[in-house]
N, C-alpha and C positions, 0 to 999 in steps of 0.2 A: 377697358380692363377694370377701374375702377368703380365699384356696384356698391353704393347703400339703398338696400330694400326696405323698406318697412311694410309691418303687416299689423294686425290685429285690430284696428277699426271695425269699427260696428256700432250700428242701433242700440243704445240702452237707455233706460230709465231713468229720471233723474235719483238721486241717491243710490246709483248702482255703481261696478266696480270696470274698469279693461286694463288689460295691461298691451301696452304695444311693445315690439320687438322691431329693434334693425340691425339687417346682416350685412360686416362689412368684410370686402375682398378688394385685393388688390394693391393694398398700400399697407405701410407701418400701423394699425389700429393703434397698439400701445402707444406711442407716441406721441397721437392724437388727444387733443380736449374736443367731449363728443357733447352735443346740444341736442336738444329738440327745440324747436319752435314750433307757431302755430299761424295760419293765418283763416281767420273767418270774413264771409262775404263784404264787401265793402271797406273791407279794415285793413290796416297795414299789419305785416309779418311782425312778429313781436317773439322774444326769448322767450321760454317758459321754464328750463331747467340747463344745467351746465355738469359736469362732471370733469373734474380734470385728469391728467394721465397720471405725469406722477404723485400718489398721495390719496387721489380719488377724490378729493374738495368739491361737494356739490354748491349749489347755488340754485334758487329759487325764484319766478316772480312771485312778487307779491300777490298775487291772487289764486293761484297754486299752492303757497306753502301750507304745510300741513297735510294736506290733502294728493298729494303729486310725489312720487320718490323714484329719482334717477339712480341709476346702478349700469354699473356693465362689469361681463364676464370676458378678459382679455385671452381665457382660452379658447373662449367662441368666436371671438371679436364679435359680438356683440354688445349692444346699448341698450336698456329696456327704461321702458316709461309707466309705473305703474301709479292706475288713479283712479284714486277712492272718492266719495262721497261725489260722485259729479254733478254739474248743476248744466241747466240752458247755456250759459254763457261761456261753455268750454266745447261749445259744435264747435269745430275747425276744422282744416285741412292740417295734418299734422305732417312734420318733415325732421328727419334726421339731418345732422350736421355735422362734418368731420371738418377741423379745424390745427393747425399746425400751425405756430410763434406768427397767426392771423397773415401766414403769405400762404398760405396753400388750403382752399377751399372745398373739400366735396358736396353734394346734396345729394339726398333721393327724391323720389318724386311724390312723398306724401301717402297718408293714409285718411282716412275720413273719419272722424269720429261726432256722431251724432246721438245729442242727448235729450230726448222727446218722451213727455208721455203721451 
């Protein structure tokens, strides 16, 4: 019953723009502190952005900020991930995360975003 989708991966350019989106169902969304992460081939999963419920407090990694802005719209339950300027080193598998006081986990299963000229 519990579905985080994500979409919007895709092929682009280096210095171009995507934004990803993921729909969530099935649980309290507001409640939830929503993540994205990322994991590229041989590397371990790693945070890349955070948004909290109450308040909305984002957070950044370092190699993202500036460049990366987490938001969600609690009428869609939705979480979006929009990224500007991107470079090679941000091809990943990218994954949504729905997280509650860190006892209750959801994932989806990734989107692909690849940045190539």
């Amino acid at each position: 019953q519990v579905q985080l989708v994500e979409s919007g991966g895709d092929l682009v350019q280096p210095g171009g723009s995507l934004r990803l989106s993921c729909a969530a169902s099935g649980f309290a969304f507001s409640r939830f502190t929503m993540n994205w992460y990322r994991q590229a081939p041989g590397k371990e999963r790693e945070l890349v952005a955070t948004i909290t419920s109450v308040g909305g407090t984002t957070t950044y990694a370092d190699s993202v900020k500036g460049r990366f802005t987490i938001s969600r719209d609690n009428a869609k339950n939705t979480v979006y991930l929009q990224m500007n300027s991107l470079k090679p080193e941000d091809t990943a598998v990218y994954y949504c995360n729905a997280d509650f006081l860190e006892l209750i986990k959801y994932w989806g299963k990734g989107t692909l975003v690849t940045v190539s000229s």
